[in-house]
N, C-alpha and C positions, 0 to 999 in steps of 0.2 A: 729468603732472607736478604739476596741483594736488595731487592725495591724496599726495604727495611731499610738498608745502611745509606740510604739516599732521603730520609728522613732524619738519622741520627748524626751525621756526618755535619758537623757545624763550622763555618765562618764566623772570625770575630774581626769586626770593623771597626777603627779608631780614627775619626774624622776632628781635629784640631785646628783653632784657629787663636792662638795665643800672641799675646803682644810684645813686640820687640823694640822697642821705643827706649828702656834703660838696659845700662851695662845686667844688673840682675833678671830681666825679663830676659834678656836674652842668656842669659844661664840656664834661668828655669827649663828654658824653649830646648837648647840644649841637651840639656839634663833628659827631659822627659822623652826626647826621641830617643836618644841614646839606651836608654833604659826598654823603651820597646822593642828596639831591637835585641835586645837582652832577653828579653822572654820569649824572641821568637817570630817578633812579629817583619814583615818584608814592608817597604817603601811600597806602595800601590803607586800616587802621587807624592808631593811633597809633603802632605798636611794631611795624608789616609795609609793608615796602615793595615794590612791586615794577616790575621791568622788563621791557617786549619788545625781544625781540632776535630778528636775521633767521635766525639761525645758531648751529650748538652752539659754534663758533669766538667766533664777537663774543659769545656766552653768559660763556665760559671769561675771555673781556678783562675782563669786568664783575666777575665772580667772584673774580678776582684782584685788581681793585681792592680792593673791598670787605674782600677780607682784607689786603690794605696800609694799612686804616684801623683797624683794629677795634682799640678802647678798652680799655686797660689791664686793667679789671675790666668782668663782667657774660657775660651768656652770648646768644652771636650764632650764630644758624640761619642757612644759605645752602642753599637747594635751588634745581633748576629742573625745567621739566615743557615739554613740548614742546605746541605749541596743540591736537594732537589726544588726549592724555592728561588 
């Protein structure tokens, strides 16, 4: 069953490159980090965040937040990679 849990054992990745140019961009920008960190997610870099998760299921929950937040403008990456990959 371990070399199992090394297949199900999922990372979610949040790679961000949003505009800061007005007082509101830089709200959203803001906002949207703030908020990932709210569900969990750790600073990797400035603009990649990422989270573990036990399961491709509570992966897909995270994944779906993340795009119930995502800022008006800018362009936002969501991948995941399973811990043996």
């Amino acid at each position: 069953m371990g070399r199992l849990d090394e297949y199900r054992i999922m990372w979610v990745f949040v790679s961000f490159d949003l505009p800061t140019e007005t007082r509101q961009n830089r709200r959203d920008h803001t906002r949207f980090r703030k908020q990932l960190k709210e569900d969990g997610f750790t600073m990797m870099q400035f603009s990649i965040y990422v989270r573990h998760c036990n399961s491709y299921e509570n992966a897909a929950v995270h994944i779906r937040r993340v795009k119930g937040i995502l800022p008006p403008a800018g362009e936002v990456i969501i991948f995941s990679l399973t811990d043996r990959q």
